[in-house]
C-alpha positions as CSV (number, residue, x, y, z in Angstrom):
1,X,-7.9,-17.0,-25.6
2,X,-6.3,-17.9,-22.5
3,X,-2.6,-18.7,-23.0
4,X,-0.7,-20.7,-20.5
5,X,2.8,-19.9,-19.4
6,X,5.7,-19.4,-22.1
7,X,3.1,-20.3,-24.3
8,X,4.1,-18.0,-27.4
9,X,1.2,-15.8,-28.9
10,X,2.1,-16.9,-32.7
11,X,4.3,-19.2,-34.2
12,X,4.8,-16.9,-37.3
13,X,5.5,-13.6,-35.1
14,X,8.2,-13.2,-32.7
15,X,8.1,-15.9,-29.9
16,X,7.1,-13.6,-26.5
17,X,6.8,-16.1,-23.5
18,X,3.8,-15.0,-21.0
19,X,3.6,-15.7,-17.5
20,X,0.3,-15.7,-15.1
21,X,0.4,-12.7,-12.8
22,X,-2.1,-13.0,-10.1
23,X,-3.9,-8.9,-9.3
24,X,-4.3,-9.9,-5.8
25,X,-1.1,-11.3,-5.0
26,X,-0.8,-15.2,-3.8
27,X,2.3,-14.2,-1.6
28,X,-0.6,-12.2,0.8
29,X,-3.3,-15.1,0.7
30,X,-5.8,-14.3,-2.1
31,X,-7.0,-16.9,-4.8
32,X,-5.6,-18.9,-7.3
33,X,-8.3,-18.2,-9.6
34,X,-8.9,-17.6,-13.0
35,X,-10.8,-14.4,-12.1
36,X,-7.8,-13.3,-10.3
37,X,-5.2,-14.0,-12.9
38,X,-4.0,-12.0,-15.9
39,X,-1.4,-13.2,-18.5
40,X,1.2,-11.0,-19.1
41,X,4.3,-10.4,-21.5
42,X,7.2,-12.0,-19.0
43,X,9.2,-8.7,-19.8
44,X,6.1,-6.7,-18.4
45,X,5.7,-8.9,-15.4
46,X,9.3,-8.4,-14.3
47,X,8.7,-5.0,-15.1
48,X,5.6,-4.6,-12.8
49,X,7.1,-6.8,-9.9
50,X,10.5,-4.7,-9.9
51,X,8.3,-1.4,-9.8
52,X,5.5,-2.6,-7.2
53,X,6.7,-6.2,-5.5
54,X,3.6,-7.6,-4.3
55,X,1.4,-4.4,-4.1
56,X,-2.0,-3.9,-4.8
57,X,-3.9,-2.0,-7.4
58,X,-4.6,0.9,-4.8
59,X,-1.1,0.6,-3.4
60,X,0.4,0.7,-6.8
61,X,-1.8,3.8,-7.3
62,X,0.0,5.6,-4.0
63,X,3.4,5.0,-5.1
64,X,3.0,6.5,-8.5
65,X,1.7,9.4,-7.0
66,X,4.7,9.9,-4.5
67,X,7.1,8.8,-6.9
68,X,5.6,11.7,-9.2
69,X,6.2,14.1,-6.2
70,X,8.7,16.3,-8.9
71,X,5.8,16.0,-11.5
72,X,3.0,16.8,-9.8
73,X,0.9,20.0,-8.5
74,X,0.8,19.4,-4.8
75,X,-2.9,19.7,-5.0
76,X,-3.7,17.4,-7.6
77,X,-1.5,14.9,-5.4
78,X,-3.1,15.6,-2.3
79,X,-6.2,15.6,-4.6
80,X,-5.0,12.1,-5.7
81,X,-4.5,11.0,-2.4
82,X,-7.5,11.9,-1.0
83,X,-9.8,10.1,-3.4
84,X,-7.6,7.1,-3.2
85,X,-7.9,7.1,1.1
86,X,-11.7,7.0,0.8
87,X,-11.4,3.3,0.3
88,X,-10.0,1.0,2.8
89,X,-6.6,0.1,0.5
90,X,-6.3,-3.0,2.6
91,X,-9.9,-4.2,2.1
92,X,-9.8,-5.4,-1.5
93,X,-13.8,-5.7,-1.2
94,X,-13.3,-1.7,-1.8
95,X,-11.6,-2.6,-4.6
96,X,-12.2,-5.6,-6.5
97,X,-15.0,-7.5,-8.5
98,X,-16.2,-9.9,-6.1
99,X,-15.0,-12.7,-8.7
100,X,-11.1,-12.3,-7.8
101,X,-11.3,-12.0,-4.5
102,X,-13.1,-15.2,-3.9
């Protein structure tokens, strides 16, 4: 079921308002297609934008990674890393079903 903004999920729950998130982000050029839209929790789409702005997937991935510098082996980062640079991060054909990029 596809909700529309602030639509809430039940009326016999508690009211959550939703919000459309787009994965490849409007703000950089991509679709406004259904294919390239998920419905999120409004809490979790502040959450995601105060975290990442208007970052991809991929970039989203490299930032977790660095930000887990303290956390993390340095291989398994570098390991991380590597895997992640294989793909063009700025070519979302790497990345995406063909269906959100559009």
């Amino acid at each position: 079921m596809l909700l529309k903004p602030n639509e809430t999920e039940n009326p016999n729950k508690k009211e959550y308002k939703y919000s459309r998130h787009h994965i490849l982000p409007r703000s950089r050029r991509w679709a406004n297609v259904n294919a390239n839209i998920e419905i999120l929790r409004d809490n979790y789409h502040r959450a995601l934008h105060t975290l990442f702005a208007n970052q991809t997937i991929a970039e989203q991935l490299i930032t977790t990674i660095n930000l887990s510098e303290k956390a993390l082996r340095e291989d398994v980062k570098q390991r991380l890393l590597e895997t992640l640079s294989q793909r063009d991060i700025n070519d979302p054909y790497e990345w995406y079903d063909d269906r959100v990029i559009l």
